[in-house]
N, C-alpha and C positions, 0 to 999 in steps of 0.2 A: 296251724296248718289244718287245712280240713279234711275231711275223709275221702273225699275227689284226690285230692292233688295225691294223698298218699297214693291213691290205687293208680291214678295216674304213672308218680314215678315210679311204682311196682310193675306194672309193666312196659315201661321203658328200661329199665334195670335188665328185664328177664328178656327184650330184644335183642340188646346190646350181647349177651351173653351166649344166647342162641347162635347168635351171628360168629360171636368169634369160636365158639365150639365149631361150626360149619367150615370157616374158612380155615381153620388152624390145621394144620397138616398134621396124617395118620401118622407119627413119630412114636408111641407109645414103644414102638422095637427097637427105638435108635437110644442109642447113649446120649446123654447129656454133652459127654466132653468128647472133644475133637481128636482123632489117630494122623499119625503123622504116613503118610502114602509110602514115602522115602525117604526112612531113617537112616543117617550118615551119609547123604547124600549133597551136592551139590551143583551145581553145572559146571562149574571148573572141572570137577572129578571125574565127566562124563567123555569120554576115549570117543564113544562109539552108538549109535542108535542105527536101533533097525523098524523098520515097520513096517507090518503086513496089515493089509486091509483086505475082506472079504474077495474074492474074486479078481486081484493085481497081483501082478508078481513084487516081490519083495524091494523093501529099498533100505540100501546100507547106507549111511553117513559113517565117516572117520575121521578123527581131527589128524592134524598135523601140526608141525613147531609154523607151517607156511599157513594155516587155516584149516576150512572144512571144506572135505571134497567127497564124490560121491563114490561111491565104491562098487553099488550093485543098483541097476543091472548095466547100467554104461559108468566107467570111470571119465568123470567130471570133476571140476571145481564146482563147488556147493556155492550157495548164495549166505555171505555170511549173515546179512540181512535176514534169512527169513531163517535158517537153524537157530541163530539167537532171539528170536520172535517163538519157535517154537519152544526151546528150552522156556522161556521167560514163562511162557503161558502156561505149563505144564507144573514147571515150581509155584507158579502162582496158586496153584488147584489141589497142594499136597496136604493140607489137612483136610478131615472130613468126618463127620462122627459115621460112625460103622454099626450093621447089622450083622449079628450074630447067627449061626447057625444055631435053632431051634425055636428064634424068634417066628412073631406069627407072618411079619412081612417076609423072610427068606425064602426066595425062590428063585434059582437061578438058570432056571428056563426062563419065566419069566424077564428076570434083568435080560435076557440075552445073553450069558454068559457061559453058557455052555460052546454054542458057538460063535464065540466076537464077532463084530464087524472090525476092530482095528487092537492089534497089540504091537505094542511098543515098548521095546527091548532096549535100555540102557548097561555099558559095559564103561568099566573104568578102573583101574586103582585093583586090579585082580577079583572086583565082586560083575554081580551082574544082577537085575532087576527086571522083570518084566509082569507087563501091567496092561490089565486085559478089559477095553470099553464096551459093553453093552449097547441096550436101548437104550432108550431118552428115558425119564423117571416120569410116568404120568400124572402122579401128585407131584412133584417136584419139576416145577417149570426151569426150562434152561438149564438145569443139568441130567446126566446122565451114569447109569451103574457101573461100575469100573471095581477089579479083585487085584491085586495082588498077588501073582504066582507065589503057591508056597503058605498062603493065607488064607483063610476060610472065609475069613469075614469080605463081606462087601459095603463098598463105599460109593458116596457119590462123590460127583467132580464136575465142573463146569462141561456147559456144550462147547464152549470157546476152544477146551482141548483138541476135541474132534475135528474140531473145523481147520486146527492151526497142523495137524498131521494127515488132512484128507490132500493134500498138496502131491501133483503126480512128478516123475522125476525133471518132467521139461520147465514143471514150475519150482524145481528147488536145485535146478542147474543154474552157479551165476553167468547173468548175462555178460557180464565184464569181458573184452576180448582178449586180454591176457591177464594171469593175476601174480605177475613178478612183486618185489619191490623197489621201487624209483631208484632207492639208496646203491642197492645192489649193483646199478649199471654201471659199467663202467668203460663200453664200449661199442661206438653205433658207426652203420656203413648203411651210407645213405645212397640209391642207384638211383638217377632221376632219366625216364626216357625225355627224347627228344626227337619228332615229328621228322623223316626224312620225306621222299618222294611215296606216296600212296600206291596202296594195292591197283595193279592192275589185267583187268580180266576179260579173253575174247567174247566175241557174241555167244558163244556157247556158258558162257557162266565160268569155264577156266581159267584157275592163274597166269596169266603167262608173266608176271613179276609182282613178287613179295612186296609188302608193305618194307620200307629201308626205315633202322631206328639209330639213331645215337644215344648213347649212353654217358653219363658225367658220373662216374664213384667217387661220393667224399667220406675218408674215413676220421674219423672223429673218434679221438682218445681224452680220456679225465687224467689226468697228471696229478701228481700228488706232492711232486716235492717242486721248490720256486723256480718258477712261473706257474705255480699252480693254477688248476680253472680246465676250461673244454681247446682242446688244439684239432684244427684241422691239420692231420698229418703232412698231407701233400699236396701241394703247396704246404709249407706251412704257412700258418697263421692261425693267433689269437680268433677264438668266437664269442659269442655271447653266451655266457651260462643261463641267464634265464630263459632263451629261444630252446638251448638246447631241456633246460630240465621240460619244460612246457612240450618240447618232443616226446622226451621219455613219458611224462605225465599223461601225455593225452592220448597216446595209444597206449595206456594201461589202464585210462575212464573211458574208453570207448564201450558203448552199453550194443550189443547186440539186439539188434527191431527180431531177427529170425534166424536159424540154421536150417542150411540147403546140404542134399549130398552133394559132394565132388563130383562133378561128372566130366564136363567139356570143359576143362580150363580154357580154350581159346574162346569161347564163345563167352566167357564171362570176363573174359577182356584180363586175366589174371597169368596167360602164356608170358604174354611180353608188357607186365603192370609198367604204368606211366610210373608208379613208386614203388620203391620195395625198402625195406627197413630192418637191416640184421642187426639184433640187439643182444650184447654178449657185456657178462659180468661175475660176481664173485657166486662161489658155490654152483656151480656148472651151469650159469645164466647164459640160453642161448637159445633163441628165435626168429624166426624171420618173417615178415607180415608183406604180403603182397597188395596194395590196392589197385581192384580193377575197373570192372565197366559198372554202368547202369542197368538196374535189373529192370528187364521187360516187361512195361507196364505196373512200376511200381518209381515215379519219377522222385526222384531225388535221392533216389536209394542205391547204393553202390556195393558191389563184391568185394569183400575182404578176406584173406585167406593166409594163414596160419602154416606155411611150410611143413609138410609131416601129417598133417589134419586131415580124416575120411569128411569130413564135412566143410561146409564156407561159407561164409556169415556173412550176413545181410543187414548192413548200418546205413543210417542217417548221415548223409551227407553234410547235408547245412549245420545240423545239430554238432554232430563229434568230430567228422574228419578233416572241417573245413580250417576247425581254428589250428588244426595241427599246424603247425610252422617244416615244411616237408621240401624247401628247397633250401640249396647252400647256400643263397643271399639272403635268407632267411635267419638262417642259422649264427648268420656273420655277426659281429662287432661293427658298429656304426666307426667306431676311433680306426681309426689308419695308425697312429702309435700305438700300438697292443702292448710295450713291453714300460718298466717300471720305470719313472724317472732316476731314483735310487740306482738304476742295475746303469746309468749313461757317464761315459768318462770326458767326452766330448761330443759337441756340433760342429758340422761344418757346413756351410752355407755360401752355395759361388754362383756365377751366372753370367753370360757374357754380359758386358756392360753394368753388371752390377758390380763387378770384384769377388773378392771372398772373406768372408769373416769366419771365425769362430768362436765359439761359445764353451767355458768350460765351468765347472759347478765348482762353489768352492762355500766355507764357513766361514762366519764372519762371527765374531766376539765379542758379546755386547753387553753392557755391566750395568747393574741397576742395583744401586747400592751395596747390599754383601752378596749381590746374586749376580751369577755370570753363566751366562748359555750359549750356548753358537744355534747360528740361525744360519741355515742353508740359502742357498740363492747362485745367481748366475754372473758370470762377468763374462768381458769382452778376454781373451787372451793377449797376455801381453800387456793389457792397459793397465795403468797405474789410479793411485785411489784419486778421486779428483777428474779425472777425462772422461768421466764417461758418466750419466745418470744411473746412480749404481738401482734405483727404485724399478727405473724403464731397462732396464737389460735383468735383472731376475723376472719381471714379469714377462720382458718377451722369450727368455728364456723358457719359462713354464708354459707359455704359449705356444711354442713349436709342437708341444706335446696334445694342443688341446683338438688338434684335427679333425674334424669326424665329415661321413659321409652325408648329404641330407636324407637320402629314401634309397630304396631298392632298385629306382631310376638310376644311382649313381654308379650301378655295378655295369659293365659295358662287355663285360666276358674277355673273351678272344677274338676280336674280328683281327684279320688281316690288315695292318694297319702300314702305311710308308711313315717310318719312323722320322723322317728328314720332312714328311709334309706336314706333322704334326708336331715339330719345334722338338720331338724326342731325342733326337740324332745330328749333333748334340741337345741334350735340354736346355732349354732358356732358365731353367733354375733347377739346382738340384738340393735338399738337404739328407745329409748322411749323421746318422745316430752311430756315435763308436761307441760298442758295450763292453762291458765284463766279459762277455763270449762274443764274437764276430762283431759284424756292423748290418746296419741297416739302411737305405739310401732311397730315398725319394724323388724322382724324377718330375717334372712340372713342364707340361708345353704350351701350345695354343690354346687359346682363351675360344668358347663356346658360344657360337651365336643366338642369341635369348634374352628371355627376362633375367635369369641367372649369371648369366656371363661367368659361369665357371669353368675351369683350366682343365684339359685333360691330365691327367697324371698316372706314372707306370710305380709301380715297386720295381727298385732292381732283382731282388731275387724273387718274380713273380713275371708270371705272361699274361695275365690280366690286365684291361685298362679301369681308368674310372674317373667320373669325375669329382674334381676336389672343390671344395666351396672355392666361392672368389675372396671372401671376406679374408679365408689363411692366407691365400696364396700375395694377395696384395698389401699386407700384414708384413711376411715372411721377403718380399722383393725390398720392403725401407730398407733392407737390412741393416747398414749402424745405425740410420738415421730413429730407428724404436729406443736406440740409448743414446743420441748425440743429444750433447751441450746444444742448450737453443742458439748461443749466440753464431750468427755466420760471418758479420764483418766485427773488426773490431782495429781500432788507430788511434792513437791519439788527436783530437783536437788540434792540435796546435801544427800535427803534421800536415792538415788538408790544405792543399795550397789552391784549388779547384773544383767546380761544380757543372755537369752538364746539364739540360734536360732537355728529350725531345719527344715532341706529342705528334705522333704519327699521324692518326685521326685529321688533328688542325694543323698538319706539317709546322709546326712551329718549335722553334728552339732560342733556349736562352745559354748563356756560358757567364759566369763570374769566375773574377782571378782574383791574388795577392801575389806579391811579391814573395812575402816569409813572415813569420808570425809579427803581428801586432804594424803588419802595413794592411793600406785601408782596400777594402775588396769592390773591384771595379766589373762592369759588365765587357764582358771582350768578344759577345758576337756585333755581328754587321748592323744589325734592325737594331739591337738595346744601344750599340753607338751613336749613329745614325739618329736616334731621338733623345739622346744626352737621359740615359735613363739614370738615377743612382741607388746604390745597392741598400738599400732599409737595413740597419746595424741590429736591431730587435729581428726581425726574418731573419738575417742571414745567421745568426747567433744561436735559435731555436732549429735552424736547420743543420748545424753545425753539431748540437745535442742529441740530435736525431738521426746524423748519419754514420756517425762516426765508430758507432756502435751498435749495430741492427741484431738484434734479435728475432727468430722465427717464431710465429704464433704457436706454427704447426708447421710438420714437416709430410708432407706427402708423399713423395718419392724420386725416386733416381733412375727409373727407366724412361725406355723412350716413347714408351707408351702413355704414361703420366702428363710428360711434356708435350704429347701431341694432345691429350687429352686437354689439357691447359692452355694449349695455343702458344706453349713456350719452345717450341720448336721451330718456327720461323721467325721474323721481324715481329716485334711485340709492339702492343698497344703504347707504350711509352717507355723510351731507354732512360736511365740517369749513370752519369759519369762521375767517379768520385777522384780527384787528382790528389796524391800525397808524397810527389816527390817529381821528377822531371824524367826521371826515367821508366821506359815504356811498361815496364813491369810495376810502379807505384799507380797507374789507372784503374779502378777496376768500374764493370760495366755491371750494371741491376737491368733485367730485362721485367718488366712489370707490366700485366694484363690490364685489360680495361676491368671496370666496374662489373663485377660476376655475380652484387647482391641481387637475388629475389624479390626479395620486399626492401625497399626503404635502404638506407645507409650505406656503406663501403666496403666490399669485400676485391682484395686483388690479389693476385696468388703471383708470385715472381721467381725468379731465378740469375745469378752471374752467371753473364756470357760464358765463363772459360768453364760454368761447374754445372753438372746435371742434376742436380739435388731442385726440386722441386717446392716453396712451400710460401706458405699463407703469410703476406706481409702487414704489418700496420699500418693503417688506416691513415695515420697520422702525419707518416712521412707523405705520403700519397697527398696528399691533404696538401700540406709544405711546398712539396712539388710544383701542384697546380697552379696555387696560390702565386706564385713566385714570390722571387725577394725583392722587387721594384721599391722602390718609395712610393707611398699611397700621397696622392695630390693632398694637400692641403686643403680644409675648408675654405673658401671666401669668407673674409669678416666684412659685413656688412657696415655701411656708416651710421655713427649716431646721429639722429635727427634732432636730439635733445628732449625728443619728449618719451614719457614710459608707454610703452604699450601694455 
């Protein structure tokens, strides 16, 4: 290395060193090792802060088992948000290495500290602490000199302190508009106005009539023992617990934009609030919250007001009070059955023209190797095992219960209603739920002009209407036919002594006869004699399979709506007669629609003359039907010429 390069790195050496003597801080006074600010202390431990800042009047925080609220110079709720932002940042700043009295740096004019800009008084646990901030540290950037009452020594500590306790009381009042807890509630009274005739006032600007208001009070109690959940009192009825906890919840995240004085309630539209919300619960929970108008020249912003409160709060409309769920159809249960399948002893289910069934729940015992459980489900009363689709009567069973309303459209209030023009008086279908305690009875009338075609419908213990989907109510009218046996005709074979058919459309008809089994089957209308027609023993043998025993695909229904719906209320597209004995009661009549498929293939829906049961036939027989049973002509055999072609 040569004698350049040394002197070279000689004075790069003695830069480097220069520099860091320059920038390294006058610490020579400070201690190496770090003092703790707030020995045995914690934030848990902390009851109490106070802080005085040069030139303000004093501000107390105090915790409580309910949180932190303000104590001086107005009693508020605190923001717990920003008390635990200043705790945090405050323990974050509690070591510090300390300068001693007699040191060359002490000077506590200089720090500031003779007279602070901000001290801050910690109580808790029977001690107390109070801790006094200075200036800023002019060799020490970003922090500032701070003593501990009681202490000689001074220390530094972050400016972040300063900053996190320069907060005035309106910024460490929470904005929250009430700070209950949700759990606590256990009791709300909801007042909703409603719009009568409007103010009205002479040319002189004088009332000469009040604005007219109605009022709907729903009170609404939590229940605790079975039927637990939210009950509208009166009326009773089941609600929805999630509407309602999203009540409680959201007028207790409601964030305050501003606080106004009390002055003019009427003019803040809070005299006669479109809502009011008295909320009452355990340990002496009890508030009332008024919402009123739109504040003047602040659009979307609405008065809110707190019962008992010198002030009234200024929220966000679209933001907090909109999602609030604040009316009783709101509040409600979509299900029309609110109470427990478990708690039902019986159904009963009538209706002019329908009959009456009933329904009652029972267990059934069902073995699977060494294991045996009963399984709950529904049967017809009275019927025995075998009569009835034990699969389709539990399902429709649980079905009666599955109800529900579709939207807020389906609530219909109280109008004045003529109960006899709406099929109410009597109903065209009623079902009644017998409980363990009282009943319950559902009333169904006329069908709803619409896309919907939904049934109005009453509760008996209720003066409400509403409408009820079409899909239950047209469900609920099969009524046995949800668990009837598919088959509808059923004879032996050997008794059919006769066949009719007539095709409306093509006015045309056929008739076959026998004597009695195993004599040969003759055509015995006018036209099939008349042209010496004879009966094909394949057709009539395949029809004979076919009708002797009809099964429903599907059963539709048994009012007379159905059938007019189907066309099976007047002369139908084609009758068929079935003769099995000579007297007038072994005839029975099939009234069958015409061809009702869509696309392609055979759909007919049919009915017996003498029966109202509506439902979907086979294709097959229909088929047979048309066909008839004629003998099909024979091919011509052509003569052989003798040569092959």
């Amino acid at each position: 290395m040569g004698w350049k390069t040394v002197i070279a790195l000689g004075v790069l050496a003695a830069a480097v060193l220069a520099a860091l003597l320059l920038l390294q801080p006058r610490d020579a006074a400070r201690d190496a090792g770090r003092h703790d600010l707030l020995q045995g202390w914690t934030p848990e431990y902390v009851e109490t802060i106070s802080i005085r800042k040069s030139g303000d009047v004093e501000i107390v925080l105090r915790r409580s088992p309910s949180g932190w609220s303000l104590a001086k110079p107005r009693q508020w709720p605190a923001s717990e948000y920003l008390v635990g932002s200043m705790l945090q940042v405050l323990f974050g700043n509690r070591f510090s290495p300390a300068i001693r009295p007699g040191d060359r740096d002490y000077n506590l004019d200089h720090a500031g500290l003779r007279e602070p800009g901000l001290v801050v008084t910690l109580e808790g646990g029977g001690r107390k602490t109070t801790l006094r901030y200075g200036h800023e540290a002019k060799l020490y950037k970003g922090e500032v000199w701070v003593q501990v009452e009681g202490d000689p020594n001074v220390y530094l500590a972050g400016l972040e302190v300063v900053e996190a306790f320069r907060k005035d009381v309106h910024q460490l009042r929470d904005k929250h508009l009430a700070t209950y807890e949700p759990h606590r509630v256990t009791r709300v009274v909801l007042t909703e106005r409603f719009d009568g005739p409007a103010e009205k006032r002479d040319d002189g600007g004088n009332v000469i009539r009040p604005a007219e208001y109605k009022y709907e009070v729903s009170e609404l109690e939590l229940r605790q023992t079975a039927p637990k959940g939210w009950f509208l009192v009166k009326p009773e009825e089941r609600l929805e617990d999630v509407q309602i906890g999203a009540l409680i919840a959201g007028v207790r995240n409601v964030l305050v934009t501003d606080f106004v004085p009390k002055t003019n309630l009427k003019e803040m539209g809070l005299d006669e609030p479109r809502v009011k919300i008295a909320i009452e619960g355990t340990e002496g929970l009890r508030l009332v919250v008024r919402f009123g108008g739109e504040v003047r020249d602040r659009k979307g912003q609405l008065y809110v007001w707190i019962e008992g409160s010198d002030e009234v709060a200024v929220v966000e409309r679209e933001k907090y009070l909109q999602p609030i769920p604040t009316t009783r159809n709101a509040l409600r249960s979509r299900r029309v059955v609110t109470w427990d399948e478990a708690q039902t002893r019986r159904i009963e289910i009538e209706g002019p023209g329908l009959g009456r069934i009933v329904m009652v729940p029972y267990k059934k015992r069902i073995t699977s190797g060494t294991m045996t459980q009963e399984v709950p489900g529904w049967r017809p009363d009275g019927a025995r095992e075998g009569e009835y689709e034990e699969e389709g009567a539990t399902a429709f069973g649980r079905f009666l219960f599955s109800v529900a309303l579709r939207d807020e459209k389906s609530w219909l209030g109280r109008p004045t209603l003529d109960l006899k023009q709406f099929h109410l008086d009597p109903p065209d279908l009623s079902v009644k739920f017998v409980l363990e305690e009282g009943e319950r009875t559902l009333h169904f009338g006329i069908k709803a002009e619409g896309d919907a075609d939904d049934f109005i419908m009453k509760k008996a213990w209720h003066d409400e209407f509403y409408w009820a989907p079409a899909e239950y109510v047209n469900v609920v009218r099969r009524m046995e036919l949800n668990y009837r046996k598919p088959v509808v005709f059923s004879v032996p074979r050997d008794r059919i002594v006769g066949f009719t058919f007539y095709d409306r459309e093509l006015n045309r008809l056929w008739r076959v006869e026998r004597e009695e089994k195993g004599k040969p089957w003759l055509y015995a209308d006018t036209e099939s004699v008349r042209l010496n027609r004879k009966v094909d023993p394949e057709r009539i043998d395949k029809l004979l399979t076919r009708s002797n025993y009809i099964q429903a695909k599907q059963f539709l229904g048994k009012d007379e709506e159905t059938r007019r719906y189907y066309e099976l209320d007047k002369e139908p597209a084609y009758k068929f007669y079935i003769v099995s004995g000579r007297a007038e009661a072994d005839q029975k009549v099939l009234w069958v629609t015409g061809n009702l498929a869509r696309e392609g293939g055979r759909t007919h829906y049919a009915r017996f003359e003498d029966e109202p049961v509506v439902f979907l036939l086979d294709d097959t027989l229909i088929g047979l039907l048309l066909a008839g049973v004629h003998e099909r002509p024979k091919p011509e055999k052509r003569p052989h010429d003798g040569h092959d072609h």
